[in-house]
Phi, psi and omega in degrees: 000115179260146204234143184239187205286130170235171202253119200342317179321325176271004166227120172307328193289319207264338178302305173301333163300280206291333151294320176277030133266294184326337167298319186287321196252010120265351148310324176268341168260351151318292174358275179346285162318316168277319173309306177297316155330288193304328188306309205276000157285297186323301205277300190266249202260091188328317195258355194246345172262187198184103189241121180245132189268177157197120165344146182211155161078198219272195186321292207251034187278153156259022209265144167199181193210140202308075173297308198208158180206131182247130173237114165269121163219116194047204187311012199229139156212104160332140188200144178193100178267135184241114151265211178227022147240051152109198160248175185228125193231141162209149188235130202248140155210125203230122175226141183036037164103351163294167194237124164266336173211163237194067202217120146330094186237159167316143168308313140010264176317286130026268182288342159303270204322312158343276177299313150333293167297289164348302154298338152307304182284343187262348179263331201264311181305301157322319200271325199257355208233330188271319192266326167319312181278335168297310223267007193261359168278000000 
């Protein structure tokens, strides 16, 4: 009697298995993910990201993990809250301390729109350091 393979789609139970590992492992490479993020905003900008940790494991653990990662930059500022049911990424536009608009993005999207901004503010900076040194010559 040959047994043939069968395909997850017909049992709903192994179907509902094989999503919730897919969540846990992505959940673990989100993980991952925020952690490499934050080391590398830490590292390029010092004075403009703000990475708030939070103690994990027992009384005298030294051990942490990524709660938040804040970015102001001009007018724009990134927020990405990591809990251990995932994140929440959001980007504010902001004049004179008001936040005027307020969206939710994909983690994805999120760090395009980041690094975007990042390259903006570096290009506009560059641009203001050059017309500076024109004017000191």
């Amino acid at each position: 009697m040959s047994e043939e393979l069968s395909d997850p789609r017909d049992d709903p139970g192994q179907e509902l298995d094989l999503a919730a590992a897919e969540v846990r492992a992505d959940r673990a490479d989100t993980h991952a993910l925020v952690e490499a993020l934050a080391a590398r905003l830490e590292e390029a900008l010092p004075r403009v990201a703000v990475i708030k940790r939070r103690r994990v494991g027992g009384f005298r653990s030294k051990q942490t993990e990524v709660e938040r990662i804040d970015v102001s930059l001009d007018d724009q500022r990134f927020e990405l809250d990591h809990s251990r049911g995932g994140c929440q990424c959001t980007r504010h536009t902001v004049v004179r301390g008001i936040t005027l608009k307020r969206e939710e993005l994909p983690l994805t999207d999120w760090i395009r729109a980041l690094v975007a901004e990042v390259a903006r503010a570096a290009a506009v900076g560059e641009q203001a350091r050059i017309t500076l040194e024109g004017l000191l010559r």
